[in-house]
N, C-alpha and C positions, 0 to 999 in steps of 0.2 A: 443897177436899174431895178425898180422897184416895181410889182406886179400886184393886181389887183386879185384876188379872187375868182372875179371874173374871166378874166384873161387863161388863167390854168385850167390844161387838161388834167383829169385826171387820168389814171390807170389801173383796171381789174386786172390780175394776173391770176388766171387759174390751170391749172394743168393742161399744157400745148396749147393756150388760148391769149391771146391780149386784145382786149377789145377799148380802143379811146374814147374817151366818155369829153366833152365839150358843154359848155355849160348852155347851149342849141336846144331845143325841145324834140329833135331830129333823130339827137345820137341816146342809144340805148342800150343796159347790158342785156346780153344776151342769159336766158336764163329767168327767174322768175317776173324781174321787170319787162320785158318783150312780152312773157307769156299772160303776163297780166291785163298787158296793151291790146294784145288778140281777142282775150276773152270781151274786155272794155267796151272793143270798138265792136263786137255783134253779141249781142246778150245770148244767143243761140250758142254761142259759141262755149259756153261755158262746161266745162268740162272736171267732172269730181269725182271721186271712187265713192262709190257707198260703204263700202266696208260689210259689205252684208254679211258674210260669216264672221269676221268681229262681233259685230253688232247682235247676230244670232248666239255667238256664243258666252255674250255678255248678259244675253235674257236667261239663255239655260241656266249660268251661273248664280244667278238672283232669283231663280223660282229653285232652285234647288236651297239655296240659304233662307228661301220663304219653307220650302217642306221642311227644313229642319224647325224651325221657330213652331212651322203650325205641331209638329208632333210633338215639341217640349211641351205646347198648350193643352195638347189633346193629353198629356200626361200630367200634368198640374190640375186638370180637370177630371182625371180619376183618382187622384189623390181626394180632392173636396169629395167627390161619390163616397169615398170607403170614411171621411169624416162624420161626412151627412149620415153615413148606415152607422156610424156607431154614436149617435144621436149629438151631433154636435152643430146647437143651433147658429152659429157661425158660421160654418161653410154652406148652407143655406141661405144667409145673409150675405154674402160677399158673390157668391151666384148670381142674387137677382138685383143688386146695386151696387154701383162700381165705387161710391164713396169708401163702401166698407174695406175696398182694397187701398184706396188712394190713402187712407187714414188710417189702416191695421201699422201695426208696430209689427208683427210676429214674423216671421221668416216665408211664410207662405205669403203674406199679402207684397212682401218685398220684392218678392220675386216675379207672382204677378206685376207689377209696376213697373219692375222692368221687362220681364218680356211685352208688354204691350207700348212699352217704350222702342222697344227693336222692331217690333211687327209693323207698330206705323214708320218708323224710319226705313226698311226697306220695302216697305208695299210703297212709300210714295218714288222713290228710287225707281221701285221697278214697273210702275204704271207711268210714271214720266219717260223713262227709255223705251216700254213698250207704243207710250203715243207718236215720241219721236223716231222711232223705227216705223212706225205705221205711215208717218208722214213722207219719210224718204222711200220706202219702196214704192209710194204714189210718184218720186219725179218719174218725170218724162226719159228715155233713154237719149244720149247723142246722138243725131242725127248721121247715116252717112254722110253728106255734105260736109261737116263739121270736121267729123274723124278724117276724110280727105286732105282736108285744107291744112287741120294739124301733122298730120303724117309725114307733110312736103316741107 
């Protein structure tokens, strides 16, 4: 006898649990399909971790890789000082227009290039996480009700 698709149950089998699934819009697993269902049917309902020390210790992480960057600068920038005092009109030029770094050949201008390569790659990093942190500790907390209803 030949069965359609239709006609078959299936079955989830997870540890001490078997729940029939029917091809119904009724039957449901238990588990993040149900929990999704809950959330679905009351938008209040929704319920997310913020991860806020994550998420905090994800910033400290990224301003401390920004101190590190900004201090290589601040010492690539007393390099050009002690250039400049022994009269080298180059590091005066590479100071006050960035062509002269983008176009220097020499090992100082390479290096500006890339660190100002790394500076803007994790300042956008870390001002996109810092807005999207700013955002989430605005939501709203679960309501009692909500936590209730989920509990039971």
């Amino acid at each position: 006898m030949s069965q359609t698709r239709r006609d078959v149950d299936l079955e989830l089998v997870q540890p001490g649990t078997s729940v029939a699934l029917s091809s119904s819009s009724s039957a449901r697993l238990t588990g993040f399909p149900s929990f999704a269902d809950f959330i679905a049917a009351d938008a209040g309902a929704a319920i997310y971790r913020k991860y806020e020390r994550l998420s905090a210790r994800n910033l400290l992480y990224l301003q401390s890789e920004l101190h590190e960057l900004e201090r290589q600068l601040e010492e690539l920038d007393a390099e050009d000082v002690k250039e400049r005092d022994s009269h080298d009109r180059e590091a005066q030029k590479r100071a006050r227009q960035w062509p002269n770094y983008a176009r220097g050949d020499n090992e100082r201008a390479r290096r500006h290039r890339e660190l100002r390569n790394d500076i803007g790659i994790k300042l956008r990093t870390y001002h996109k996480a810092l807005m999207l942190e700013n955002q989430v500790l605005k939501l709203s907390a679960t309501t009692p009700r909500v936590l209730k209803a989920f509990k039971r």
